[in-house]
NUROFI-519063 format. One record per residue: x, y, z negated of N, C-alpha, C in turn. Coordinates in pm, whole numbers, padded with zeros to 5 digits, always signed. Layout:
N
XYZXYZXYZ...
This chain:
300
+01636-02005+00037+01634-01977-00107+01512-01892-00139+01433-01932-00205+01318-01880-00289+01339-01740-00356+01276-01634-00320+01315-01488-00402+01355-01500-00552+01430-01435-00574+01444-01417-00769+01406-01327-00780+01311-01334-00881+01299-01172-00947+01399-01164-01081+01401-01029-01145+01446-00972-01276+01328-00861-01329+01265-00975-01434+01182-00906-01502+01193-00725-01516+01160-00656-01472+01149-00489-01534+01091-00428-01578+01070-00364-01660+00969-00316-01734+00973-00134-01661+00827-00109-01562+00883+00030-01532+00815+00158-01625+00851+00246-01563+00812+00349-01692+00675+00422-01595+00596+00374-01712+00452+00464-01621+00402+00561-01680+00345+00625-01567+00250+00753-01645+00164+00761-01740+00089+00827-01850+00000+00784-01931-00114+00741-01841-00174+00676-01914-00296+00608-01830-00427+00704-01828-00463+00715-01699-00576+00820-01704-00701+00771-01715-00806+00842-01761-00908+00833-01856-00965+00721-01766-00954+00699-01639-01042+00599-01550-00969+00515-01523-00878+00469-01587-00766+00389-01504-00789+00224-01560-00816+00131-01474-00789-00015-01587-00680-00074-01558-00603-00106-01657-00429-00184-01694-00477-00311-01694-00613-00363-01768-00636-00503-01831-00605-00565-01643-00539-00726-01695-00525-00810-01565-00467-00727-01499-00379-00610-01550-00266-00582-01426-00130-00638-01506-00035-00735-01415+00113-00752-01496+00205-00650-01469+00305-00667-01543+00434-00557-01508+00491-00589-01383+00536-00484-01347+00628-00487-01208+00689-00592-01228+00815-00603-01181+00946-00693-01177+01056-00639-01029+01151-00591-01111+01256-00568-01003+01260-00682-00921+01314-00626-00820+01369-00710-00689+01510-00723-00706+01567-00822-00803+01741-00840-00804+01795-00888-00738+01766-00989-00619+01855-01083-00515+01761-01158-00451+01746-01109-00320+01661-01135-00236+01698-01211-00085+01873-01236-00071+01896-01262+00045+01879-01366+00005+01845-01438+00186+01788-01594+00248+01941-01610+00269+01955-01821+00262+02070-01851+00282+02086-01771+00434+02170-01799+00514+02179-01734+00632+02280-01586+00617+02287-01546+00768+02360-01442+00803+02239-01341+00771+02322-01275+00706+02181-01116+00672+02235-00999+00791+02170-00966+00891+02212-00857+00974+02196-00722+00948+02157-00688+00808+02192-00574+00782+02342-00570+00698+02360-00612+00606+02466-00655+00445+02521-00817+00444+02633-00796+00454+02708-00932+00389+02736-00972+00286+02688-00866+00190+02707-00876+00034+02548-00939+00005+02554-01038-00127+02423-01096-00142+02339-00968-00222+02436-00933-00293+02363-00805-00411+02355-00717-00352+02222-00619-00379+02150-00503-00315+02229-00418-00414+02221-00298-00335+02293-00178-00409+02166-00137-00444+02166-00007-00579+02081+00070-00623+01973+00090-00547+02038+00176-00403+01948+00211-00318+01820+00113-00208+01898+00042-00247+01810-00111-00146+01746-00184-00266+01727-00148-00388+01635-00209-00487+01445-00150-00446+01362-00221-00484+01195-00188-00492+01160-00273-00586+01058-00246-00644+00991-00353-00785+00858-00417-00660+00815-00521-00753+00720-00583-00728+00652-00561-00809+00473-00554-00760+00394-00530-00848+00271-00639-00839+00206-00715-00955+00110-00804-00944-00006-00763-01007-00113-00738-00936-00236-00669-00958-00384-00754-00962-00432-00779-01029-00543-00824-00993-00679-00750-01024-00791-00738-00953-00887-00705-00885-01016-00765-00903-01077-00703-01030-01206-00781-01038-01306-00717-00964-01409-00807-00929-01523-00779-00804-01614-00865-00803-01748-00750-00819-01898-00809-00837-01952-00909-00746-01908-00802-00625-01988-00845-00511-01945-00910-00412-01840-00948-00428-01734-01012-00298-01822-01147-00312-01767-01202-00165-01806-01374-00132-01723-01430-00227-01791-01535-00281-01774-01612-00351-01621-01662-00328-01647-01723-00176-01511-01816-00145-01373-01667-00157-01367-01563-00192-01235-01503-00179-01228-01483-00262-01281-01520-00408-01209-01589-00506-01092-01630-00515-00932-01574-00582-00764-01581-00530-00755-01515-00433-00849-01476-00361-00763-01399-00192-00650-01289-00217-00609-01341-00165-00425-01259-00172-00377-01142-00078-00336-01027-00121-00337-00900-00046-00202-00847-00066-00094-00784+00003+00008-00768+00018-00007-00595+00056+00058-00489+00038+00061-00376+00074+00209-00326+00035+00210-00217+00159+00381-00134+00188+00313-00012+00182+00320+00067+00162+00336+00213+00217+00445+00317+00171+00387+00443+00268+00500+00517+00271+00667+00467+00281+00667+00412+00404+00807+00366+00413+00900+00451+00424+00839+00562+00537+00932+00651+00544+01089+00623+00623+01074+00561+00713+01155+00554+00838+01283+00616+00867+01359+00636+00834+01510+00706+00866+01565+00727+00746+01685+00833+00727+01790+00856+00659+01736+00855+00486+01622+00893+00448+01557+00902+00335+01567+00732+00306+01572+00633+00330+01517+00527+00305+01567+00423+00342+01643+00352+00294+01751+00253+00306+01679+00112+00408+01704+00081+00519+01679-00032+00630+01687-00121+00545+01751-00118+00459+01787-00272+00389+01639-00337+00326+01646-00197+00240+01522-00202+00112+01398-00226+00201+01397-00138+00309+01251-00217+00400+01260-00346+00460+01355-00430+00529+01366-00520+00549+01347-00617+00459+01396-00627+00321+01362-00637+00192+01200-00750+00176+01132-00577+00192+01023-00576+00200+00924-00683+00267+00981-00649+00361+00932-00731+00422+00953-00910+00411+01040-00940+00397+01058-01069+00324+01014-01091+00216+00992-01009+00111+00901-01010-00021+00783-01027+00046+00696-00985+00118+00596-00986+00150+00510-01136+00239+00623-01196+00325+00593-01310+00363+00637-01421+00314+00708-01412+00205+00740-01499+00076+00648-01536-00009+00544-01465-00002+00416-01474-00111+00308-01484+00020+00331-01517+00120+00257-01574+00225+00071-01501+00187+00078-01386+00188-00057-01339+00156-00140-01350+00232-00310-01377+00179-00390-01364+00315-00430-01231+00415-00370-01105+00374-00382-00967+00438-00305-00914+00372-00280-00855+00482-00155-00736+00465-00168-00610+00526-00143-00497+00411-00223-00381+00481-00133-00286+00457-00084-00196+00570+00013-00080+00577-00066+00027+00563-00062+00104+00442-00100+00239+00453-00065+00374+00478+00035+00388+00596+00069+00548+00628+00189+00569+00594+00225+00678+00650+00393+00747+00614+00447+00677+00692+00472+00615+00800+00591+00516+00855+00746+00571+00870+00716+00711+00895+00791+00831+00905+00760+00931+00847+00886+01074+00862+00867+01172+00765+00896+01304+00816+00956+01328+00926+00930+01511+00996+01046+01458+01124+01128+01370+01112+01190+01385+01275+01119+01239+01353+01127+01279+01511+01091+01164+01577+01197+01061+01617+01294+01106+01609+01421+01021+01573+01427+00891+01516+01316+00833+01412+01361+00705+01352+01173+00666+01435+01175+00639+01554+01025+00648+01561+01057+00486+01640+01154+00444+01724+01176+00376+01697+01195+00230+01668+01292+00307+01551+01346+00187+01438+01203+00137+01375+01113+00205+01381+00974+00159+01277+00939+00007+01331+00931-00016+01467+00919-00142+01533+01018-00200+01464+01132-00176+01494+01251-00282+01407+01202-00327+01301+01231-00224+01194+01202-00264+01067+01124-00292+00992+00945-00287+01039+00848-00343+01018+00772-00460+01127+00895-00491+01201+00851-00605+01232+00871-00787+01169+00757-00827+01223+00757-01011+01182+00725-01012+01041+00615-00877+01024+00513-00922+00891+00406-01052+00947+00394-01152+00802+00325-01253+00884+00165-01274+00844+00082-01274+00951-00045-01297+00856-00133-01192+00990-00238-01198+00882-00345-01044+00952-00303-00926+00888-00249-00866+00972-00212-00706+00976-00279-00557+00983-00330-00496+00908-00386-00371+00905-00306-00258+00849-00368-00192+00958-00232-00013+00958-00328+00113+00941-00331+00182+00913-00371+00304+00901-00258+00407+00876-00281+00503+00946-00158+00657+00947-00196+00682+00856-00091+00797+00842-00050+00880+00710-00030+01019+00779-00049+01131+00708-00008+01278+00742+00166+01270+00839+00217+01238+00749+00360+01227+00855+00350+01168+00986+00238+01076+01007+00252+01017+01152+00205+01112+01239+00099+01113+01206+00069+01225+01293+00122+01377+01290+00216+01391+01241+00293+01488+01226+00385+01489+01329+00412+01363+01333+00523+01344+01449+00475+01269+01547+00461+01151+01550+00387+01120+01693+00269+00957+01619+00196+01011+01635+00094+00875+01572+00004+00795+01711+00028+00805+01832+00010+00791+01887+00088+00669+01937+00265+00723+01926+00324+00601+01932+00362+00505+01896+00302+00534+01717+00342+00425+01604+00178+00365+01637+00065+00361+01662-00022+00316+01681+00024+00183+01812+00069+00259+01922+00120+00144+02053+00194+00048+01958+00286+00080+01895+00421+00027+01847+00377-00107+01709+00227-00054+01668+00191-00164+01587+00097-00276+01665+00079-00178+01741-00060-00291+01844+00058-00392+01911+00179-00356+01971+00261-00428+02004+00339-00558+01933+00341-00514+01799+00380-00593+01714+00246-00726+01640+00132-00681+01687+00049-00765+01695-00070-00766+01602-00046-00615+01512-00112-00587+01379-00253-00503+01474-00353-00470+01375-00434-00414+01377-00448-00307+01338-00437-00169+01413-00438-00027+01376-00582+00031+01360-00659+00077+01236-00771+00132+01231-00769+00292+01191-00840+00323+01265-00834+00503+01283-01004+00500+01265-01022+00537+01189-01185+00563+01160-01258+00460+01199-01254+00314+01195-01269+00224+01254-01292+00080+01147-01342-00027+01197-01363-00125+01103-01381-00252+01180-01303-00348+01093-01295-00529+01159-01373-00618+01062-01394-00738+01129-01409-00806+01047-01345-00942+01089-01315-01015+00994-01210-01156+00996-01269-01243+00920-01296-01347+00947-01285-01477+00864-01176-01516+00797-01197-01518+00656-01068-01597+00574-01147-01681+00453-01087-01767+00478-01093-01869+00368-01278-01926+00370-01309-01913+00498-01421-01959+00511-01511-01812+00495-01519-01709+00519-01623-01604+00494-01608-01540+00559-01671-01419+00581-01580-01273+00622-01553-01163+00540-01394-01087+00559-01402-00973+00530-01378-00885+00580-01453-00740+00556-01450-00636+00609-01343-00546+00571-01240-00506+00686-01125-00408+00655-01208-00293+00735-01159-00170+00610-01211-00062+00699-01094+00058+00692-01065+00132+00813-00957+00220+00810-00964+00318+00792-00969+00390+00708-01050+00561+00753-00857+00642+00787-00885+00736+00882-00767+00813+00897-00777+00930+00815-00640+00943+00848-00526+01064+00729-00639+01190+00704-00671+01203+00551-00756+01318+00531-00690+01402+00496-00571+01417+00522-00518+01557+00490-00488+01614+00554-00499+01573+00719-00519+01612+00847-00633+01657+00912-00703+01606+00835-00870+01687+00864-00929+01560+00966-00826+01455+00982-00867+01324+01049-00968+01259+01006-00960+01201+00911-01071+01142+00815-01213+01129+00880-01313+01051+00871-01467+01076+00927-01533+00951+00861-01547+00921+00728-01599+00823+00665-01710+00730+00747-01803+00849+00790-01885+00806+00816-01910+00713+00967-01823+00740+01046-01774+00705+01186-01704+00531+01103-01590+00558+01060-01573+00423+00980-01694+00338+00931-01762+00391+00891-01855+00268+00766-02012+00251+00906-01967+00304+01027-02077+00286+01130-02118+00187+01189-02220+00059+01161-02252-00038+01184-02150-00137+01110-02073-00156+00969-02005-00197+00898-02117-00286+00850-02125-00441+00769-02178-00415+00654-02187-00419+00555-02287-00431+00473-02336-00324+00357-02318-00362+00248-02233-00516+00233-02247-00575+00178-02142-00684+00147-02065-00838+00064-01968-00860+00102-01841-00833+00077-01738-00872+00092-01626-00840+00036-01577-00742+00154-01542-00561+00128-01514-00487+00151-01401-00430+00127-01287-00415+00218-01169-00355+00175-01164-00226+00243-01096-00118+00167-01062+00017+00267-00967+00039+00255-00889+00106+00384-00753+00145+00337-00758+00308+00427-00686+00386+00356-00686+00541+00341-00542+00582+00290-00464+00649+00380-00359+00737+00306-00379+00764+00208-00421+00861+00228-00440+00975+00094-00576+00906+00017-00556+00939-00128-00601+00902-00235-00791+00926-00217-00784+01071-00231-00935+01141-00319-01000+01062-00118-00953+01049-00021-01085+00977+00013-01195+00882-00056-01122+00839-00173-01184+00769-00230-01342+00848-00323-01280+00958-00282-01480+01029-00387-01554+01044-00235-01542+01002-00161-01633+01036-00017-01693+00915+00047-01621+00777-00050-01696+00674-00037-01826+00669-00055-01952+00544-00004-02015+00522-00070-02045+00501-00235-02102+00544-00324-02107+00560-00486-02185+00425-00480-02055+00330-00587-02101+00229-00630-02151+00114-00498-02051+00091-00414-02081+00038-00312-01991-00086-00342-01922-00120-00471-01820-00251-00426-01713-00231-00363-01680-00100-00373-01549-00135-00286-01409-00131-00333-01337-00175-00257-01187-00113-00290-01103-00077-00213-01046+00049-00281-00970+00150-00151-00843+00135-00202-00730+00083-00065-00592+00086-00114-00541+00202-00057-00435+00304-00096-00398+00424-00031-00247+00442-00111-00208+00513-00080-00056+00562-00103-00044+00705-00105+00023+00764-00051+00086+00950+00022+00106+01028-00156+00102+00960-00257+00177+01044-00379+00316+00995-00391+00350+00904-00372+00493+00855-00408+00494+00764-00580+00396+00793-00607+00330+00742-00735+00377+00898-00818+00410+00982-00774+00419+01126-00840+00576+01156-00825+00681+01055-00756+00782+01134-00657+00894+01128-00806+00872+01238-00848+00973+01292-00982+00892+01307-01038+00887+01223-01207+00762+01215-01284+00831+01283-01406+00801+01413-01466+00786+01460-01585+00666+01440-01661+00671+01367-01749+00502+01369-01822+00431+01454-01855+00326+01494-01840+00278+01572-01839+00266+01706-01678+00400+01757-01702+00374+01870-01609+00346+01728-01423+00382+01666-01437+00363+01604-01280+00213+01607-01261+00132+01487-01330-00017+01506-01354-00073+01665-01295-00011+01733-01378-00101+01871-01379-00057+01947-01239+00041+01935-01162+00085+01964-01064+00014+01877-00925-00025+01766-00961-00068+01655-00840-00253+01715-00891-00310+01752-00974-00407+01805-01002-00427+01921-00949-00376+02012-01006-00367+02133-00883-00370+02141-00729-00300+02048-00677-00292+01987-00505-00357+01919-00484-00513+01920-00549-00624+01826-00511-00538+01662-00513-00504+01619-00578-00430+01482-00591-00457+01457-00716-00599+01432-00785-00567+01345-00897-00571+01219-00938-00513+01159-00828-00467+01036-00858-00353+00963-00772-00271+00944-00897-00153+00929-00842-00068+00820-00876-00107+00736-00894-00037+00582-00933-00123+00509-00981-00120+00343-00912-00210+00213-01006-00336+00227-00969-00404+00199-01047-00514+00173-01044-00684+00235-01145-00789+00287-01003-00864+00361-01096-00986+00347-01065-01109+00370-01129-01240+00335-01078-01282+00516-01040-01374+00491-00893-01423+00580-00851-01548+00641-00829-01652+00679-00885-01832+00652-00848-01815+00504-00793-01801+00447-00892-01838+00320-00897-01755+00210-00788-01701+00240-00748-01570+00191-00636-01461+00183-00760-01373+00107-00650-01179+00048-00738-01100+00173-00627-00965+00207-00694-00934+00271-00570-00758+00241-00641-00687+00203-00520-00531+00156-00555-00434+00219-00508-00338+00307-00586-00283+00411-00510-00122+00358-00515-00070+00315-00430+00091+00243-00441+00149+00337-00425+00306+00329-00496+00390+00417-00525+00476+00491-00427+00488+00376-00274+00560+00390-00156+00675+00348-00137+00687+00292-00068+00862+00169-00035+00985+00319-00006+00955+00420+00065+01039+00509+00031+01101+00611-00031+01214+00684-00018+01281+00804-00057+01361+00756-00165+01416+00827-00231+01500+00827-00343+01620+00715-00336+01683+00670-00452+01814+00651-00499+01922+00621-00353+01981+00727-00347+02128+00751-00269+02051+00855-00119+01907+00867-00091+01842+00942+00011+01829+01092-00067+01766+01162+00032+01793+01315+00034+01668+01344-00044+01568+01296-00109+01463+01286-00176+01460+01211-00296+01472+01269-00431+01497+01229-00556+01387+01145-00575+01389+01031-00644+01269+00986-00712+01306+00928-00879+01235+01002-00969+01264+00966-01081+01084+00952-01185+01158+00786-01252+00991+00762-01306+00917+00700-01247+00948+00661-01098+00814+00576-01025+00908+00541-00912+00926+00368-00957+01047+00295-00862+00946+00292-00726+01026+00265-00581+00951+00235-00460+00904+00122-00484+00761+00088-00437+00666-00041-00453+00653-00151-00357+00607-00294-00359+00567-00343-00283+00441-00432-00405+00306-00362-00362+00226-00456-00440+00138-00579-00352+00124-00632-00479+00037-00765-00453-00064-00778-00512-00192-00828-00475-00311-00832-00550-00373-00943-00497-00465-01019-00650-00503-01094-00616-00669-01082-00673-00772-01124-00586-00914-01073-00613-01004-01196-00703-01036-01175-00800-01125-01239-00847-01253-01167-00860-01336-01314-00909-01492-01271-00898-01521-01252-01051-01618-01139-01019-01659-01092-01163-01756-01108-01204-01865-01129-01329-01965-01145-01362-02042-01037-01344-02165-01080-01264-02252-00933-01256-02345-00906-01411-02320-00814-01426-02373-00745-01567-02542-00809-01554-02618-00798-01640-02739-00815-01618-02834-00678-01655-02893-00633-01588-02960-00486-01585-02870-00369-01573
């Protein structure tokens, strides 16, 4: 059975002064997602509250990309957040949303876990038999707890883990460049070690936990940085959240925003909240999708 969605309309933050909405659609809840078959988590077809995530459809205009990745299709999870905070279901979920829309990359950005080594794991379980080309990058929590073994644990599963590091793949007839930079709020981070013999040019993807790596990019280089580690602002009061994620060097904290001349995509995170020990109100858990088109280069 083919996923259903239920249209949702979610409630977003005001839009910040850099932010572009145009060619982005509305979410859409995730209302009933089980495959005919035995489901080995739930025997009930309907997800409870807590095992709900929206879908999000994004698209991505770009100067400089190869021509041929024109439609190229991009899938992203983050912040799953691994144990009692975060319902197995809703990630499993996920993951079937994700190879349902059969994307051409799929990129995990960080958080797999959240302060015990206890669900370390279940992370193999429950993020396994994503299908496609796989890219991972940590998050502050991994390496908090052991990032060493969620690194084995993805290489095992067959994905590609980048820690300051960069690939390149053929798709759809071209290449593109994934680049990983690690967790900068760990003091991990080393842009420049990443973008080392990269090139310069081309359709360029980055993926980064945390957000503001994105002002340490190259300025005006074409790129686009996908990242996560706000929760899309966790518990959103209007106004005071903004000014609070501002203060904590975080100003940017949901969707989508232009950076010295870079895109930079900050997802909301597949975990915490409804029925877990971590409230989330104002910014449902995410699973986005993006699709890249080519843009007209300005003239002068």
């Amino acid at each position: 059975m083919r996923l259903r969605r239920l249209a949702r309309r979610a409630a977003p933050l005001a839009a910040p002064a850099n932010s572009l909405r145009r060619g982005v659609q509305e979410d859409e809840r995730n209302a009933l997602v089980a495959r005919s078959g035995a489901d080995p988590f739930r025997t009930e077809r309907r997800l409870r509250l807590r095992d709900h995530f929206s879908l999000s459809e994004n698209v991505l205009m770009l100067q400089h990309m190869h021509a041929e990745h024109d439609g190229l299709r991009i899938a992203q999870l983050s912040d799953v957040h691994v144990g009692l905070a975060t319902s197995a279901l809703r990630i499993r979920r996920a993951v079937e949303a994700v190879n349902a829309e059969k994307p051409d990359l799929v990129f995990l950005t960080g958080d797999y876990v959240t302060h015990s080594p206890k669900p370390l794991p279940r992370v193999r379980e429950l993020l396994a038999g994503l299908e496609g080309l796989v890219y991972v990058v940590m998050g502050n929590h991994d390496h908090w707890v052991n990032a060493p073994y969620l690194r084995e644990s993805f290489e095992r599963m067959g994905y590609t883990v980048l820690q300051n590091e960069h690939r390149q793949v053929q798709v759809k007839g071209a290449p593109v460049t994934v680049l990983g930079i690690d967790d900068g709020l760990t003091g991990r981070d080393d842009v420049a070690a990443t973008f080392r013999g990269a090139p310069v040019s081309g359709t360029r993807l980055v993926l980064a936990h945390t957000p503001p790596t994105a002002d340490k990019l190259p300025a005006h280089a074409g790129l686009v940085q996908f990242s996560g580690h706000t929760h899309g602002g966790q518990f959103v009061v209007r106004g005071l959240t903004e000014a609070i994620f501002r203060r904590a060097g975080q100003p940017y904290i949901r969707g989508h925003y232009h950076v010295n001349g870079n895109q930079l995509y900050v997802n909301r995170g597949l975990g915490f909240g409804f029925g877990g020990p971590y409230l989330r109100r104002g910014s449902e858990p995410e699973v986005a999708f993006f699709t890249l088109r080519q843009a007209a280069v300005s003239a002068g």
